[in-house]
N, C-alpha and C positions, 0 to 999 in steps of 0.2 A: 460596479463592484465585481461583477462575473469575468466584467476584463479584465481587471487586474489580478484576480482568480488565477485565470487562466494563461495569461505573462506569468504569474510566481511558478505557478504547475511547470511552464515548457522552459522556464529558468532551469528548473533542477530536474528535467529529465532530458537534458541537449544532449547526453550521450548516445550513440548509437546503440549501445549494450543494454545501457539499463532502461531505454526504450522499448527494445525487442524482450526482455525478463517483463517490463510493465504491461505488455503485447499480450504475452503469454499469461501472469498472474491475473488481471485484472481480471480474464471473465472468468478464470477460474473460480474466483472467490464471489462472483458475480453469481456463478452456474451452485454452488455449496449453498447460496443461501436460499434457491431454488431445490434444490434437494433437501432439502434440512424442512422444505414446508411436507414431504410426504413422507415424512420422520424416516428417512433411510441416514441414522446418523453419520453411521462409518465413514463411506464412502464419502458425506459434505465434509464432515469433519479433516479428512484428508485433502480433498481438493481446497479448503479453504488453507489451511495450512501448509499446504504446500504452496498455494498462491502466493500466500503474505511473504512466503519465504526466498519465492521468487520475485516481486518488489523488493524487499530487504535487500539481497544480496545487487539487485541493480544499483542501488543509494550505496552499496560500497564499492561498488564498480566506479559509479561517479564521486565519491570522496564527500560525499555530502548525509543530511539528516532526513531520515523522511519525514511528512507531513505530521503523522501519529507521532513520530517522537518530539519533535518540535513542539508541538501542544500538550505532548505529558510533562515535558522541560518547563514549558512554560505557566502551565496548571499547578507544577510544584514548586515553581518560586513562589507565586500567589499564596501558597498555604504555608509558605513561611519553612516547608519541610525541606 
């Protein structure tokens, strides 16, 4: 299961771009919820948001959906909404 994980993850991140924005966001928002534990909100608050925002714009770099949105897509046919 982690293989196949990990093949769908490097399916839709084969861009070089939104490789390098993923590079950059991930420990961003890795580092926010590290920060968010010694309640300095602002600054996690930013770096996570800026993170995500730097993932986001990689998935439109590559023409594709991210992970999260894929599974809010799909959590909301389920409820019929």
């Amino acid at each position: 299961m982690v293989l196949r994980m990990w093949r769908n993850w490097l399916g839709r991140h084969g861009n070089a771009t939104n490789l390098a924005l993923h590079a950059a966001g991930v420990p961003m928002t890795v580092a926010a919820a590290a920060l968010a534990l010694t309640r300095d909100w602002l600054p996690a608050a930013g770096l996570f948001i800026g993170g995500y925002a730097l993932q986001m714009l990689g998935h439109v770099v590559e023409g594709n959906r991210s992970g999260e949105e894929r599974l809010l897509r799909r959590l909301l046919r389920r409820s019929g909404t």
